[in-house]
N, C-alpha and C positions, 0 to 999 in steps of 0.2 A: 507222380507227385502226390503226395498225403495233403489233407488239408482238411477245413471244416469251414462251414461257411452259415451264418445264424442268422436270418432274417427278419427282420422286426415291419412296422411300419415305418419308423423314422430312420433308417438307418439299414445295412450289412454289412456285415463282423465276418473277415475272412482269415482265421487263424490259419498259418502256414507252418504245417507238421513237420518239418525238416531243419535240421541243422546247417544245412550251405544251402545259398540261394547262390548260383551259380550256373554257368552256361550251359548246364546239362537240365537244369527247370526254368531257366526264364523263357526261352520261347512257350511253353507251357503256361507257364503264369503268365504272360500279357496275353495270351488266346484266354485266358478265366478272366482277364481284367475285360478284355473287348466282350465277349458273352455279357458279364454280368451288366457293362456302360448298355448294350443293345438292349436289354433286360429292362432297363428303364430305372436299376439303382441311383438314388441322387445323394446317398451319401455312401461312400465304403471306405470302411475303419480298417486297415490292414494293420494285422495281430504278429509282431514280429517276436515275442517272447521265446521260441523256442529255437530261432535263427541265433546262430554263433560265427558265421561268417557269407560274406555278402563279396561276389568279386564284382567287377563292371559290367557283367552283364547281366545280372542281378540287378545293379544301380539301374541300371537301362530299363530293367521291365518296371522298377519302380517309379521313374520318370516318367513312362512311358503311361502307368494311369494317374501320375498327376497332369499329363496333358491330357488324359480320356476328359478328367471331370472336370476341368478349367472350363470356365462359362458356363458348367451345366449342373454342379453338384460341391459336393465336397469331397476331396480325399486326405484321409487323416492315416499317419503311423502312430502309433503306439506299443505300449512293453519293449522299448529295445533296451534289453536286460545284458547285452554280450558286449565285453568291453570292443575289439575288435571290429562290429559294427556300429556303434558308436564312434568312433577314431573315424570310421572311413567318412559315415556322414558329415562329422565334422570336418574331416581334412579336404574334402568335396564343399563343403558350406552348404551342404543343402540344407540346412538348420533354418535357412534363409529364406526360403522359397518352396518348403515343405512345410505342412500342418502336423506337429508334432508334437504327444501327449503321454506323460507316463503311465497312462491307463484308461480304459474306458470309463470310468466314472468323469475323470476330469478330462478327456474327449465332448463328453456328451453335453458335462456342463459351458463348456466353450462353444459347442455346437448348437445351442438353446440360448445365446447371449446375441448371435451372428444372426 
């Protein structure tokens, strides 16, 4: 699994290098989500700009650290640029119950408001 992960004080930025998020990287990707929650991360900005499709267990590792940081942090999506994952979020409603930002700048300003 490719990826990059940027560290600030206020905040980490886990851009996720791959075009499918799918059953062959999410158990992958929620072991980085539980690492980083152990880590002591209290906010992570997941970078979805370069994902073009997302199947359910994809969905699952994404849910999976919106439960990590419930009570303990923030977890934020941003860049979802692929029509495709956009549809599924929406036809899923997680629009609803996910922190959801067309980019890090306006992420960050929403995160300085909370």
């Amino acid at each position: 699994m490719k990826f990059n992960t940027i560290n600030t004080e206020e905040y980490t930025l886990f851009q996720l290098k791959e075009h499918n998020l799918n059953s062959m990287l999410a158990p992958k990707l929620k072991s980085e989500f539980v690492v980083l929650r152990n880590e002591g991360v209290r906010v992570l900005i997941f970078d979805l700009e370069e994902v073009q499709y997302i199947d359910s267990s994809g969905l699952s590792a994404i849910l999976t650290a919106n439960r990590l940081w419930k009570d303990f942090g923030h977890f934020i999506l941003i860049n979802i640029k692929h029509e495709p994952v956009e549809k599924l979020i929406k036809i899923s409603r997680l629009e609803t119950i996910l922190e959801i930002y067309p980019d890090l700048d306006e992420a960050l300003k929403a995160s300085v408001q909370s």
